[in-house]
N, C-alpha and C positions, 0 to 999 in steps of 0.2 A: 617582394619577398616576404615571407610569411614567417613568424618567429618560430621558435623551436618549441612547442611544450615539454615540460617537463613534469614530474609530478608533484614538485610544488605548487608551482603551478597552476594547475589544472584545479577550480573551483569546483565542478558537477562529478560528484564519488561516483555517478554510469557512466562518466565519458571514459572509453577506452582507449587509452593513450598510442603512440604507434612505438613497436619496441615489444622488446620480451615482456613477456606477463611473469613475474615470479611467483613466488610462492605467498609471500607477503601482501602480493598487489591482488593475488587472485585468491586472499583468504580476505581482505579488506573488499574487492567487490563482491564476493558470495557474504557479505556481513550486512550490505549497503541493500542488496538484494535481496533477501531476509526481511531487515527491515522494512525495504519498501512495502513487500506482501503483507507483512505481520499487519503495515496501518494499513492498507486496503480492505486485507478480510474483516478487519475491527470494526473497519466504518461501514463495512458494508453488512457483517450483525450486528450491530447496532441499529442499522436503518431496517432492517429486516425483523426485528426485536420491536419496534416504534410501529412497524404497520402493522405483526399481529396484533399490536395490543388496541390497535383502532378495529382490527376486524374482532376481536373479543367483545367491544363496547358495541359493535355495530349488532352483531348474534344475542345479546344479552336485552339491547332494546327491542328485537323483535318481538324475543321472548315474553318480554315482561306485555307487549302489544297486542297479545294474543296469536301471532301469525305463523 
């Protein structure tokens, strides 16, 4: 037999509980969701930010090489 979750409970703010979604529960995961995106797109201009700045150095030594 399997315990009951509840939402104290429940450690992972994506796990979707089984039960009515409120208003509370479904403004708390569209916050959680949010966030998630917010640090993915960050890390990902970030990383996107770091390689143009290697293809900047990379255009600049050709330049200076004559090429």
């Amino acid at each position: 037999m399997t315990p009951l979750v509840t939402p104290s409970s429940s450690k992972d703010p994506l796990e979707l509980l089984q039960g009515p979604i409120t208003r509370a529960r479904a403004k708390q995961f569209k916050e959680t969701i949010s966030a998630l995106i917010n640090q993915v797109w960050g890390a990902t201009t970030y990383m996107n930010s770091l390689n143009e700045g290697v293809l900047m150095v990379q255009l600049f030594q050709a330049s200076l090489c004559g090429v």
